[in-house]
C-alpha positions as CSV (number, residue, x, y, z in Angstrom):
1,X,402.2,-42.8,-142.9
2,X,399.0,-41.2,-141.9
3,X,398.0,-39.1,-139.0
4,X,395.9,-41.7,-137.2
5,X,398.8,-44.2,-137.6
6,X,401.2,-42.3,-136.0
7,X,399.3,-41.6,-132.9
8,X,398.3,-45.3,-133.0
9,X,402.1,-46.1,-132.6
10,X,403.6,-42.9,-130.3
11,X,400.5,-44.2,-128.4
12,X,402.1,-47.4,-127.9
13,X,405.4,-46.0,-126.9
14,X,404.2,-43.3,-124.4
15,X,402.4,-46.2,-122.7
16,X,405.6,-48.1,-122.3
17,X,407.4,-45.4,-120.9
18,X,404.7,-44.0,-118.5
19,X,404.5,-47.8,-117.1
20,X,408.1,-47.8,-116.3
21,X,408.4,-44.2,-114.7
22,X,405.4,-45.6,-113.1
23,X,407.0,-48.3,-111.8
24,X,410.0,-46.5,-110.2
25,X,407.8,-43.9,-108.9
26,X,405.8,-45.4,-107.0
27,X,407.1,-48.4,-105.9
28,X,407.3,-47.1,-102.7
29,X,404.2,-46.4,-102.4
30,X,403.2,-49.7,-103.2
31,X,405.5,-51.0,-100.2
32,X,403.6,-49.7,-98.2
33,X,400.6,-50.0,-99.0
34,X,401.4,-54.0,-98.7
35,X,401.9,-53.2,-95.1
36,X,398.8,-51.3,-94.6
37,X,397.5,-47.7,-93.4
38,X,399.1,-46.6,-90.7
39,X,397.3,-44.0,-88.4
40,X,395.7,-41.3,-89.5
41,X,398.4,-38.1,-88.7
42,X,396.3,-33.9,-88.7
43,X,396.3,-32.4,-91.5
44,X,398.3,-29.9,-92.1
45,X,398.8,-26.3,-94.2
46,X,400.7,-28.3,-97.3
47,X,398.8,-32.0,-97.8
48,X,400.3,-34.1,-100.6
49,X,398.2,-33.4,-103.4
50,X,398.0,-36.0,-106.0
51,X,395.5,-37.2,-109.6
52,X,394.7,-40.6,-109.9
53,X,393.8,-41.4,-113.4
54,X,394.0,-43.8,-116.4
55,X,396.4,-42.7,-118.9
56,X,398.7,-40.0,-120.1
57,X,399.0,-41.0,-123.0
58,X,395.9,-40.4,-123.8
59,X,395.3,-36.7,-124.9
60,X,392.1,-36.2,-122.4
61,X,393.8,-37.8,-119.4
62,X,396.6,-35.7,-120.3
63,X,394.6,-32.8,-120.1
64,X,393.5,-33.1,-117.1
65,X,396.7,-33.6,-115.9
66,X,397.9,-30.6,-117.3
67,X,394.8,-28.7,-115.1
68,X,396.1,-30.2,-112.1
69,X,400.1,-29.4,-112.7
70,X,398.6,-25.7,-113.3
71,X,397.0,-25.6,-110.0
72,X,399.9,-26.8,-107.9
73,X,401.9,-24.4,-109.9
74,X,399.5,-21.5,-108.8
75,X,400.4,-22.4,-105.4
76,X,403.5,-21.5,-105.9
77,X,404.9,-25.1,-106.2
78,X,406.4,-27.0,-109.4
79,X,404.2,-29.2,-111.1
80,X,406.3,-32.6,-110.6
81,X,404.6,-32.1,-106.8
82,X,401.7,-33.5,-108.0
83,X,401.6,-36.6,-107.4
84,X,400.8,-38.9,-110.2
85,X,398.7,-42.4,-109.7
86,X,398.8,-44.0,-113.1
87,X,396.0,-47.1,-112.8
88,X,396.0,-47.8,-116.9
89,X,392.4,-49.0,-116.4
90,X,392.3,-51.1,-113.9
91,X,390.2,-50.6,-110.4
92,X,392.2,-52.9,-108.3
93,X,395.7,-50.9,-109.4
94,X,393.6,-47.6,-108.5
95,X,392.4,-48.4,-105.4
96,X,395.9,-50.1,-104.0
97,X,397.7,-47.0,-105.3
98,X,395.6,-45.0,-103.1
99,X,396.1,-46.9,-100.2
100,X,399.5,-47.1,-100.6
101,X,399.2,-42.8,-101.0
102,X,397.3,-43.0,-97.6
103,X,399.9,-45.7,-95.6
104,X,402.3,-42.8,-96.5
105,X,400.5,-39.9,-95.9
106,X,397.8,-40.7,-93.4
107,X,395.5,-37.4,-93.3
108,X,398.0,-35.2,-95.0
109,X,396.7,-35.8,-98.6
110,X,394.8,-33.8,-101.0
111,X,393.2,-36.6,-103.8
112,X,391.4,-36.0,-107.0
113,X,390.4,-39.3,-108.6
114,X,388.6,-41.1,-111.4
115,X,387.9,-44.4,-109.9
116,X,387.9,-46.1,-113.3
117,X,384.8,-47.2,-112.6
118,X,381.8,-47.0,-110.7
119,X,382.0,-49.8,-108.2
120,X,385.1,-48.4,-107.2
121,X,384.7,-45.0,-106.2
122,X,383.2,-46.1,-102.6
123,X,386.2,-48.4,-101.8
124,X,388.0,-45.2,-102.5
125,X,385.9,-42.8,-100.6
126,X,386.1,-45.1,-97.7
127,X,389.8,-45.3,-97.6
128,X,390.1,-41.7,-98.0
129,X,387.7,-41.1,-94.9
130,X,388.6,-43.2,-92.8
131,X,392.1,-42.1,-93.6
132,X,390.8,-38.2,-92.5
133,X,392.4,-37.1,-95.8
134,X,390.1,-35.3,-98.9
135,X,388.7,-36.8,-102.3
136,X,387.4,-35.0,-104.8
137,X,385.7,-37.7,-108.1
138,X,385.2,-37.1,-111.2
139,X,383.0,-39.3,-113.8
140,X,382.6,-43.0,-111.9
141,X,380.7,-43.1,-109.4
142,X,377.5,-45.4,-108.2
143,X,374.2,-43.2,-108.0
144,X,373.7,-44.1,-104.4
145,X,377.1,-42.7,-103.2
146,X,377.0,-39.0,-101.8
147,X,379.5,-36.7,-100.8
148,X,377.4,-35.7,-98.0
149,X,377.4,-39.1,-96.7
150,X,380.8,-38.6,-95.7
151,X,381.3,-35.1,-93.8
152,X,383.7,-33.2,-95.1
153,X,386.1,-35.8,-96.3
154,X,384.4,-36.8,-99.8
155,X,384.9,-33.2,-100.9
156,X,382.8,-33.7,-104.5
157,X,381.9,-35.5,-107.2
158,X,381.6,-33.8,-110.4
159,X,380.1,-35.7,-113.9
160,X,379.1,-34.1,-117.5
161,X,375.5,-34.4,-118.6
162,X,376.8,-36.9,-122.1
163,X,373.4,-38.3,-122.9
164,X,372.2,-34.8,-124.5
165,X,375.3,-33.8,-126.2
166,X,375.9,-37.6,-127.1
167,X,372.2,-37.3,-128.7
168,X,373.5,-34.4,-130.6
169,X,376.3,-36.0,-132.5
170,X,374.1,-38.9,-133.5
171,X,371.8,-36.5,-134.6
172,X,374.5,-34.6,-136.6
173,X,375.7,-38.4,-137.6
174,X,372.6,-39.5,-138.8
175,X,371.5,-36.5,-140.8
176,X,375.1,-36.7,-142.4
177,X,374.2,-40.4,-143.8
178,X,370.3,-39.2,-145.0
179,X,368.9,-40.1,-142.5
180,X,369.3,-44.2,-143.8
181,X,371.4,-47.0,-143.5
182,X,373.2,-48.6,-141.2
183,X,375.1,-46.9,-137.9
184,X,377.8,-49.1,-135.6
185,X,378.7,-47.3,-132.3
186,X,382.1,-47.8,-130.5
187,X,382.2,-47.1,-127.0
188,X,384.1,-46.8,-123.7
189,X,384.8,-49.6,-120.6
190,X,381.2,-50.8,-120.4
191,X,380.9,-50.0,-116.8
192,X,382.2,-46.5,-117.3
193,X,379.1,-44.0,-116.8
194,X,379.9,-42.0,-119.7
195,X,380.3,-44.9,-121.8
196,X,376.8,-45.7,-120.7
197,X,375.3,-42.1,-121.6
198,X,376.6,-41.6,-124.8
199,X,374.9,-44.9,-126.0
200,X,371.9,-43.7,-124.5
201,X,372.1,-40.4,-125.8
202,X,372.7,-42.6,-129.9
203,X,370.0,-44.7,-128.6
204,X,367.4,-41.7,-127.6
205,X,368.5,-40.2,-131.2
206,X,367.5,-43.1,-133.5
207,X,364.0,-43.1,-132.0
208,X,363.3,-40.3,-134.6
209,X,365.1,-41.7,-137.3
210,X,363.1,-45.2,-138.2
211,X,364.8,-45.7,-141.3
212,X,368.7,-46.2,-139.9
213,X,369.5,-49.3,-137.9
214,X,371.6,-49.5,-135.1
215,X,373.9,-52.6,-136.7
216,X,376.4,-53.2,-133.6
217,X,377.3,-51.7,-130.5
218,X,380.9,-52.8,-129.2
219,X,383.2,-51.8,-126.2
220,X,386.3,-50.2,-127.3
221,X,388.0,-49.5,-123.7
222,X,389.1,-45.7,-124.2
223,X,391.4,-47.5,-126.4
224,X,392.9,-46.3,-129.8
225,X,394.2,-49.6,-131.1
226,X,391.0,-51.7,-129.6
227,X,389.2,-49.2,-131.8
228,X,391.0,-50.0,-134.9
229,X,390.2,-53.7,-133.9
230,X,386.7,-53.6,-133.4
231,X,386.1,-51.1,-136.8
232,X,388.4,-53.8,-138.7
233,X,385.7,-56.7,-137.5
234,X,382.5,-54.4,-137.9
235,X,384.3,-54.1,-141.4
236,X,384.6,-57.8,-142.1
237,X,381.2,-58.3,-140.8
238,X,378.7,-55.5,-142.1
239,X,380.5,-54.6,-144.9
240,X,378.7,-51.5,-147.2
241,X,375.8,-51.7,-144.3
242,X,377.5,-49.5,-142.0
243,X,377.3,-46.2,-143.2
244,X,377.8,-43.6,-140.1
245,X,380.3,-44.5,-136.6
246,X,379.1,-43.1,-133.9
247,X,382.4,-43.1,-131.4
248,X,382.2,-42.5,-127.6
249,X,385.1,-40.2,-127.5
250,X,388.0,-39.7,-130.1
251,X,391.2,-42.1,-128.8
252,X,388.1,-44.7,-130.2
253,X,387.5,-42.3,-133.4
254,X,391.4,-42.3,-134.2
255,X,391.1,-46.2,-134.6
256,X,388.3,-46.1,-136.8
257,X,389.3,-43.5,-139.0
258,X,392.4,-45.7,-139.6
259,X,390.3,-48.9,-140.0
260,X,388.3,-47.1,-142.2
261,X,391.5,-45.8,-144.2
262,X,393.3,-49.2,-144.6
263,X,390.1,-50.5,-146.1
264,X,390.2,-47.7,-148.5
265,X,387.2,-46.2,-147.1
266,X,386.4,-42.5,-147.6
267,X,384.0,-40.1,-147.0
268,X,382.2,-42.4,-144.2
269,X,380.5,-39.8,-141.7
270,X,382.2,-40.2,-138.2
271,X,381.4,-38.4,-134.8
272,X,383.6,-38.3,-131.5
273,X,383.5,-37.0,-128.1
274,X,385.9,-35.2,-125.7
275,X,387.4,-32.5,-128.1
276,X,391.0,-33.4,-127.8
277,X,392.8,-30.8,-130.3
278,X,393.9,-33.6,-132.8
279,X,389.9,-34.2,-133.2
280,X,389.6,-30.3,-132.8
281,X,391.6,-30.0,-136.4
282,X,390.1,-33.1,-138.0
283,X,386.7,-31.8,-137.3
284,X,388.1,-28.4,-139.1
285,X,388.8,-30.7,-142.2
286,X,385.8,-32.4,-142.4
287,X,387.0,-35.8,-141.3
288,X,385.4,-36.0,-138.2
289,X,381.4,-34.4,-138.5
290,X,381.5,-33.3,-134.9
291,X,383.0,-34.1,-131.3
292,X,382.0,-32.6,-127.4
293,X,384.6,-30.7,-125.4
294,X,384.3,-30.9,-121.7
295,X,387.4,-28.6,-120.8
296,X,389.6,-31.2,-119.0
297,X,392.0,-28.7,-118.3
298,X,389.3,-27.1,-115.9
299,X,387.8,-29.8,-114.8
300,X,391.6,-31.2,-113.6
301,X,392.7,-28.3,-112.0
302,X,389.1,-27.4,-110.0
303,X,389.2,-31.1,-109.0
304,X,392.8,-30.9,-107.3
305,X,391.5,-27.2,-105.7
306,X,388.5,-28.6,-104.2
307,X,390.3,-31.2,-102.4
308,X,393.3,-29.2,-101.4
309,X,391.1,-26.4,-100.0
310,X,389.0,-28.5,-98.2
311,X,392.3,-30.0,-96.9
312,X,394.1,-27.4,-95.8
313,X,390.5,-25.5,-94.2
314,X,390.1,-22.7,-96.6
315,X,386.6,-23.8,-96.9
316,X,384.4,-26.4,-95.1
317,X,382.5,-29.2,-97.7
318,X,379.7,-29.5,-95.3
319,X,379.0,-26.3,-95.1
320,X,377.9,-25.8,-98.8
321,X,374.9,-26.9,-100.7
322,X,374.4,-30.1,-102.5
323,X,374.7,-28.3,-105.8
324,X,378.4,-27.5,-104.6
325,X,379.2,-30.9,-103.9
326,X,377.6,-33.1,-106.8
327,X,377.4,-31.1,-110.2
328,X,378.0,-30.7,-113.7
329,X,380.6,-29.9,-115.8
330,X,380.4,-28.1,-118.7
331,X,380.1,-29.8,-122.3
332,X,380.3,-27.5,-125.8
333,X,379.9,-29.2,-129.4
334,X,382.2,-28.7,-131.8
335,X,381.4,-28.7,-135.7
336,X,383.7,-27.9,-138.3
337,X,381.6,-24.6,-139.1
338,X,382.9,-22.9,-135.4
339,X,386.4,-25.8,-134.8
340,X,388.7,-23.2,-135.6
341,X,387.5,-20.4,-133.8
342,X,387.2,-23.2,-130.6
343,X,390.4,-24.2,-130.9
344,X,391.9,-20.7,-130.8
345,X,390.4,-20.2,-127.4
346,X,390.5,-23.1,-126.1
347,X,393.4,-25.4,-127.6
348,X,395.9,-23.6,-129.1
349,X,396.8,-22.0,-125.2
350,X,395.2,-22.8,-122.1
351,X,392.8,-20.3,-120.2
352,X,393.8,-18.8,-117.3
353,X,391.2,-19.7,-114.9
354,X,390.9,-18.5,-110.9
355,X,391.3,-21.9,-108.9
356,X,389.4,-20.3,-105.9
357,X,386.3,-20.3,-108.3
358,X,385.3,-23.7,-107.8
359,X,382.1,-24.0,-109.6
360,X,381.9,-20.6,-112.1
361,X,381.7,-23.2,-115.4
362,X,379.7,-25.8,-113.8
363,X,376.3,-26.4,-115.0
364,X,374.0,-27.8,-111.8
365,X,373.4,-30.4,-109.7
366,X,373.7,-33.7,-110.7
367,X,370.3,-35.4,-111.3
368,X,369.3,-39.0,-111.0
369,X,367.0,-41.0,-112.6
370,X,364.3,-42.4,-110.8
């Protein structure tokens, strides 16, 4: 059994099991969020400090996770006291967890959160301010929602710039395939912003190469076995056209490596994003040309810190420039010619990093497009 199959399948079973310790976990939480918020209670030296994500399972998510049990534990507190909001991709779970964080908590919480997607990170903020608690976001958000518009409460918001790197791997893609032929892209939850950018980025790419042709462009959810699915029809419906994937991170690039296998496919140039450490040592063979790290594990852990310090008064959001509370994090692309030397520094143990340094790695101040 291959690699990519195995992760297809543990995939399925850590999924199962982080649904049910889910549902025993917070089912209180979700009592009382049916009831409502109750009033808002002072914050106080020790807020409940809690990540609301997607998915465990998944080797990014878990990641950032990871950053985020490392911070509490720098605190001097085990890491099963962060909380854990599991919303497996949907908005309405995320915000109804929260709530339910807040009708137990009132002021007294500390929240770092990927909203899923974009429309939902105001609901979100909103709860959280009106709550008097702390949010700190991270990739989702709308372009005319501002930290700033919220005092202190909507600590920051912090994205990665994936249209350049994205533009990269195509690049690297598209040379691999000589420049012709035919290219199918696989990408995230459609309203996702970085499932946006890295099209854009493979779009932005092919404007300099006239001779290969963007054949499909599909959602794939973040999902491994959607992946596998929508290679398997690309497959059945493009047949020896497709000669390059470009894949929006590399949960998607595990499917269609194993699409590409069951069809007895070899040799077909693939590109990924995120630079999860299975990816990491596939890039090192060869079977996957390139992929984008955007160190999770920091970006998890600074997300809980800046919400926790502006929590507990350590440091006052309002007080700092815009650059402090909208930025960048940082994105480094990964070929097989440096993947080993990567992984050792980055993958193989995790950094020590100084949680009080809250934007050392960041890379500027979000901009907009007009």
């Amino acid at each position: 059994m291959s690699f990519i199959k195995k992760f297809i399948e543990q995939e399925t079973v850590n999924r199962r099991n982080l649904l049910l310790a889910s549902a025993y976990g917070l089912g209180g939480l979700a009592a009382l969020g049916a009831l409502g918020s109750g009033p808002a209670r002072a914050a106080t030296t020790n807020p409940t400090i809690a990540w609301s994500y997607r998915d465990r399972t998944n080797p990014y998510w878990n990641y950032i996770v990871s950053g985020g049990e490392a911070f509490v534990e720098s605190l001097g507190l085990p890491k099963t006291a962060l909380v854990n909001l599991i919303n497996e991709g949907s908005s309405e779970k995320s915000l109804a967890d929260v709530k339910a964080l807040l009708g137990k908590n009132g002021s007294n919480v500390a929240l770092a959160i990927d909203a899923n997607d974009a429309p939902n990170c105001r609901p979100v903020v909103e709860a959280v301010a009106a709550a008097g608690a702390y949010v700190s976001t991270i990739w989702n958000k709308t372009d005319d929602l501002h930290p700033w518009d919220f005092g202190d409460h909507y600590v920051s918001h912090m994205t990665w710039s994936d249209e350049g790197p994205a533009e990269q791997t195509a690049r690297i893609l598209m040379d691999a395939m000589g420049k012709k032929g035919g290219v199918v892209h696989l990408g995230g939850i459609a309203s996702n912003n970085p499932a946006i950018e890295r099209l854009n980025g493979l779009k932005k790419a092919l404007k300099d190469y006239p001779d290969v042709q963007l054949l499909d462009a599909q959602p794939a959810d973040w999902d491994t076995q959607k992946a596998n699915q929508v290679m398997a029809g690309f497959i059945t419906r493009y047949g020896d056209e497709i000669k390059g994937v470009h894949c929006a991170n590399d949960t998607i690039a595990y499917g269609v490596l194993e699409a590409l296998r069951a069809e007895g496919i070899e040799g077909m140039p693939v590109v990924s994003y995120d630079g999860n450490q299975q990816a990491v040592e596939l890039v090192a063979k060869g079977q996957i040309l390139a992929t984008v790290f955007t160190n999770p594990y920091w970006g998890g852990g600074i997300s809980a810190a800046l919400a926790y310090y502006a929590a507990t008064g350590a440091f006052k959001p309002s007080s700092e420039p815009k650059e402090h509370r909208e930025f960048y994090g940082p994105t480094i692309l990964v070929t097989p010619k440096d993947a080993q030397e990567f992984k050792a520094k980055y993958l193989d143990s995790n950094p020590k990093y100084d949680w009080k340094d809250f934007w050392g790695p960041s890379k500027g101040q979000i901009q907009y497009k007009s």
